[in-house]
C-alpha positions in Angstrom: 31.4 -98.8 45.4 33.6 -97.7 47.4 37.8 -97.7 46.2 38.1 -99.8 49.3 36.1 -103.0 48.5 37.1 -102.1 44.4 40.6 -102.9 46.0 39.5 -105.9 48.1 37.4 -107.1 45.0 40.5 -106.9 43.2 42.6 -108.5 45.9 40.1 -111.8 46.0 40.3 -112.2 42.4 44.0 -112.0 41.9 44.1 -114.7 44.8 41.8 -117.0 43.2 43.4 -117.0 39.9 46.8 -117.9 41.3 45.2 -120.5 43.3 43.6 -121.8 39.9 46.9 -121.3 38.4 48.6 -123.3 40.8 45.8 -126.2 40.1 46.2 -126.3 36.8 50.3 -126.4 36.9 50.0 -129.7 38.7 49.9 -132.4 36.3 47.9 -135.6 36.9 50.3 -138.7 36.6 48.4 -141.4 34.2 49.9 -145.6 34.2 51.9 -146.8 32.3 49.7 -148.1 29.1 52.7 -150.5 27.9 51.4 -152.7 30.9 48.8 -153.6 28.9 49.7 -157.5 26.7 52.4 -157.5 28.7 52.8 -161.0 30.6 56.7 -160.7 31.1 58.7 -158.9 34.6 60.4 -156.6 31.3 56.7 -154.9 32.1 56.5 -153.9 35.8 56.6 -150.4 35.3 53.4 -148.7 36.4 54.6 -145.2 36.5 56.8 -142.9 33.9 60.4 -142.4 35.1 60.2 -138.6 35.3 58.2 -137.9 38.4 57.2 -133.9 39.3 57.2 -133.7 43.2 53.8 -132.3 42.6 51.9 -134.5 40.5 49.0 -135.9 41.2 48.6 -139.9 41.9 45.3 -142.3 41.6 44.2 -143.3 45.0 43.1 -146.5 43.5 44.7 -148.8 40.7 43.1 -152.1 39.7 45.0 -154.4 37.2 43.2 -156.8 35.0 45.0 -159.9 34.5 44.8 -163.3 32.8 47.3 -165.8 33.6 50.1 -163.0 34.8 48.7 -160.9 31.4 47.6 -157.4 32.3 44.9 -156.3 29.7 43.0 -153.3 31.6 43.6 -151.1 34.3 40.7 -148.9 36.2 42.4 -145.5 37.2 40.3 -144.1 40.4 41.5 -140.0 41.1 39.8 -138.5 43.9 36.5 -136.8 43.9 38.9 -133.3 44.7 40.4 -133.8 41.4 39.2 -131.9 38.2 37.6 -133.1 35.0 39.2 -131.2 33.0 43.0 -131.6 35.0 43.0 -135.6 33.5 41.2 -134.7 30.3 43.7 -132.6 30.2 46.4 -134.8 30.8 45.1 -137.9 28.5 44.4 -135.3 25.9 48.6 -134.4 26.1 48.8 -138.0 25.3 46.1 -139.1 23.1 44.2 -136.2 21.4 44.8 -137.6 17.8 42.5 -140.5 19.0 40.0 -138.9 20.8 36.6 -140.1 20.2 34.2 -136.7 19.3 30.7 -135.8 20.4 30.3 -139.0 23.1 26.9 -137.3 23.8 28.1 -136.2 27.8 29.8 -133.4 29.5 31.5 -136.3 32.2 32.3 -139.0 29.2 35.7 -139.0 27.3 36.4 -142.0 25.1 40.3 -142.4 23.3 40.5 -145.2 20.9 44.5 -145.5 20.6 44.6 -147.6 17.2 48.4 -147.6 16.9 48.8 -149.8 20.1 45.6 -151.6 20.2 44.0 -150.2 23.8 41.1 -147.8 24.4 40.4 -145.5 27.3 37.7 -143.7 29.0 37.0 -141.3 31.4 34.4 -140.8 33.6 32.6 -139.6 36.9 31.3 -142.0 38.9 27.2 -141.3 40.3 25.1 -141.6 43.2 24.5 -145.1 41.5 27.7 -146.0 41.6 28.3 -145.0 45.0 25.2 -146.6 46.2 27.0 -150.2 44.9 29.8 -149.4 47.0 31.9 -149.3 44.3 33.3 -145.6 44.2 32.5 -142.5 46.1 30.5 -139.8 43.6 32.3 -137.5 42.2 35.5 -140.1 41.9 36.9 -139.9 38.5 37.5 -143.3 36.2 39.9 -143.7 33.7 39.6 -147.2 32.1 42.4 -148.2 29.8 41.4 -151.8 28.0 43.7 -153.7 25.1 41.0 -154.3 22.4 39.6 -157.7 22.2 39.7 -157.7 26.4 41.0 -160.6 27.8 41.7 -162.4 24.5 44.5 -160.0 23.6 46.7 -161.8 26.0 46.3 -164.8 24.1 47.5 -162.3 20.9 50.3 -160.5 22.7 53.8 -161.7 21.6 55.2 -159.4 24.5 
């Protein structure tokens, strides 16, 4: 090779790791999980107070309720965003209570004893696109009270 394309080589790498770089310094903004037993207006905040002007919001947020009681919320991120950017970003949070060895390289499961909710992250499919439900390739984060729908009749919130 010629010191020319060893130079332009070079070049092309540098630029892709500062573009991964800059990926991986945006951080992926997850709800608010004290919505979840809440059936009070004390609860309406579905986003942390601290904002970066860069983070990176779901393009889909769908609130499970029973009689004004949220108790799950399905997170959808765009197909564009990474695995591994809101792994990443639920493992910041919740890597104490991450579930290990969920058999699958798209599956992440958190069971968050502490405050009674689970979570899991996944990728939706060709199948799942095919029920017009989300695009493939979208990524899901589920965040459920335990006991479902009956923890609202449990929550003193």
């Amino acid at each position: 090779m010629r010191k020319t394309d060893i130079a332009w080589l070079l070049t092309l790498a540098l630029l892709s790791l500062h573009a991964a770089a800059a990926q991986s310094a945006r951080r992926v903004v997850l709800p608010n999980p004290g919505l979840l037993r809440c059936s009070s207006a004390d609860c309406s905040q579905l986003w942390p107070a601290n904002m970066d002007p860069k983070a990176i919001f779901p393009k889909q947020v769908t609130l499970d309720t029973d009689r004004g009681c949220v108790y799950g919320m399905t997170v959808l991120y765009d197909k564009s965003v990474p695995f591994g950017l809101i792994r990443a970003a639920l493992d910041d949070r919740y890597q104490q209570w991450s579930v290990k060895d969920v058999g699958s390289s798209v599956l992440r499961v958190w069971r968050v004893e502490p405050q009674k909710f689970s979570i899991q992250l996944a990728v939706a499919d060709k199948a799942d696109e095919r029920k017009h439900w989300a695009e493939a390739g979208t990524k899901q984060v589920v965040f459920i009270a335990f006991k479902g729908k009956a923890a609202c009749s449990l929550s003193s919130k």
